[in-house]
C-alpha positions in Angstrom: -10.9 -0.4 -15.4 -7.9 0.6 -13.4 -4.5 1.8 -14.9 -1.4 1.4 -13.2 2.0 3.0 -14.0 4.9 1.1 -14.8 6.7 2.0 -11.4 3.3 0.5 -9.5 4.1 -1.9 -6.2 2.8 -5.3 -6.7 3.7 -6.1 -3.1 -0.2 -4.9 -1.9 -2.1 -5.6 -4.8 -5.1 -7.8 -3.9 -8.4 -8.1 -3.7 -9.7 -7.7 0.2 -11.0 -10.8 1.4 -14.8 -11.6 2.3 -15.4 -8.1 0.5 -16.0 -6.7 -3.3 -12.9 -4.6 -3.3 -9.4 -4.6 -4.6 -6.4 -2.8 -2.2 -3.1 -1.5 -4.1 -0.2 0.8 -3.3 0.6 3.4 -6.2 3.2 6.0 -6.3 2.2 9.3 -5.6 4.2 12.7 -5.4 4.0 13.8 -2.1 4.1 17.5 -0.8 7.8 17.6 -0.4 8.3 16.8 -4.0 9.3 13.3 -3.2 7.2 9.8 -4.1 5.0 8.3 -1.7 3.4 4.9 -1.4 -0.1 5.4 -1.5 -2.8 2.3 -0.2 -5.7 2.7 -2.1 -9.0 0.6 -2.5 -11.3 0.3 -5.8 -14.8 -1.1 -5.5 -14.9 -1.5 -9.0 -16.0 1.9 -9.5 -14.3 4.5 -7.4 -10.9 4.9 -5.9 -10.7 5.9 -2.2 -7.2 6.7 -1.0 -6.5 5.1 2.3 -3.5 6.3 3.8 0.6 6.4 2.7 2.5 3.1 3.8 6.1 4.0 5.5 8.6 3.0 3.8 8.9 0.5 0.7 6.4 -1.8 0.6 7.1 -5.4 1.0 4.0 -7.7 2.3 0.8 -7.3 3.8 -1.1 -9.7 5.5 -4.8 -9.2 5.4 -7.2 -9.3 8.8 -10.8 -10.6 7.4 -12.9 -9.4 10.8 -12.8 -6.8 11.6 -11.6 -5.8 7.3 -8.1 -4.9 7.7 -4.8 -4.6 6.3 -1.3 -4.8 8.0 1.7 -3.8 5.0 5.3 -4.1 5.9 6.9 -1.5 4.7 11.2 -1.2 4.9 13.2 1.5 5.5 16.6 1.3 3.7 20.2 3.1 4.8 22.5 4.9 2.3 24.4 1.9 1.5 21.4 0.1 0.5 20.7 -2.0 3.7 17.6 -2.3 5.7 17.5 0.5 8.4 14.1 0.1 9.9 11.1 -2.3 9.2 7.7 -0.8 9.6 4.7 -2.4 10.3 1.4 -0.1 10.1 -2.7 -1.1 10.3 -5.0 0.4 8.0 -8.6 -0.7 8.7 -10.6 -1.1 5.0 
């Protein structure tokens, strides 16, 4: 069983497809004090982190061969606009 805290990011939280394992981004205080988005994967027993997605997470499309995972993460500006949209490839 996996618990997630209330602040968690739904926008990755699926299970990988063709394979027995779940992918999810959770909040995670990074070395600077701040929160960062961390993708992780479950295979019903462990949790293996698998890198930090740039930005705030927003979709992920999911590539079956070779397993991997491509989140869209965006970047906002002090007024609350979109400054940069990030796309990044983690292989799972």
């Amino acid at each position: 069983m996996l618990t997630f805290p209330k602040q968690s990011n739904l926008a990755v939280f699926d299970f990988v497809p063709g394979r027995q394992r779940f992918v999810f981004v959770n909040p995670s205080q990074g070395t600077d004090g701040g929160v960062e988005s961390v993708l992780s994967e479950w295979d019903g027993e462990t949790v293996k982190r698998v890198g930090t997605v740039a930005g705030s997470p927003s979709v992920a499309l999911f590539r079956q061969e070779p397993p991997a995972l491509y989140p869209k993460g965006l970047e906002w500006q002090e007024d609350g606009g979109i400054a940069s949209t990030v796309i990044q490839r983690f292989a799972l």
